[in-house]
C-alpha positions, -999 to +999 in steps of 0.1 A: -105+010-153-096+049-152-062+050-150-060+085-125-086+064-108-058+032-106-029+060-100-050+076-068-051+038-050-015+033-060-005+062-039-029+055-010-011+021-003+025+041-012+018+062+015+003+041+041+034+020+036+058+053+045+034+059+071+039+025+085+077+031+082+073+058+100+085+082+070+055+106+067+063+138+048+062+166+073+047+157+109+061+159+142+069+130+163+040+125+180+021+128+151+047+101+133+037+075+160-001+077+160+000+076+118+026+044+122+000+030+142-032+040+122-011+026+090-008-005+109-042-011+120-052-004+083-028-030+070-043-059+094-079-050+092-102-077+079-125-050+063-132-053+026-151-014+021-140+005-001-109+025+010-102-003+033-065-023+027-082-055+017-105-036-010-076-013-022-058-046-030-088-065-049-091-032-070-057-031-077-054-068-081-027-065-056-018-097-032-022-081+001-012-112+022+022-110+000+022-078+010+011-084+048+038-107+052+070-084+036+060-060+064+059-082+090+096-088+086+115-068+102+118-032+085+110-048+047+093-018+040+112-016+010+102-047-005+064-042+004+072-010-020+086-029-043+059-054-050+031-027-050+057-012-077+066-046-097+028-051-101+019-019-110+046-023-136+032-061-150-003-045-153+009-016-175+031-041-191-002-062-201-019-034-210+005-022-233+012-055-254-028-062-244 
């Protein structure tokens, strides 16, 4: 698996979890609220094509009920960061000592 390829996907859940948060770099207000709730919709959707949550998470090899359930507590964002980090971080780990 290319690794820029790995790295792009990465970042599309890293910022769709920001979005979610509400944290988007640069909109307005209004704009904030309708990305919070396209981030949201994208989170819960039962789709698995590609660019969809579910598929993101499979190519990854990300858990993305884990990751479903830290941001349904209230305002975990941080640990829904933190386990797209912690597994990006065992999977270089692996490849490493591979």
């Amino acid at each position: 698996m290319d690794d820029a390829v790995r790295h792009l996907w990465t970042c599309v859940v890293w910022q769709a979890l920001m979005d979610f948060n509400g944290k988007p770099a640069l909109t307005k207000q209004q704009s904030r609220t309708n990305l919070q709730l396209q981030a949201q919709a994208w989170f819960l959707s039962d789709q698995v094509t590609p660019g969809s949550f579910l598929w993101v998470c499979s190519w990854l090899g990300l858990n993305a009920e884990k990751i479903r359930r830290r941001l349904s507590q209230p305002i975990d964002i941080t640990a829904a960061q933190s386990e797209v980090l912690a597994e990006e971080r065992r999977r270089q780990q692996a490849k490493w000592e591979g």
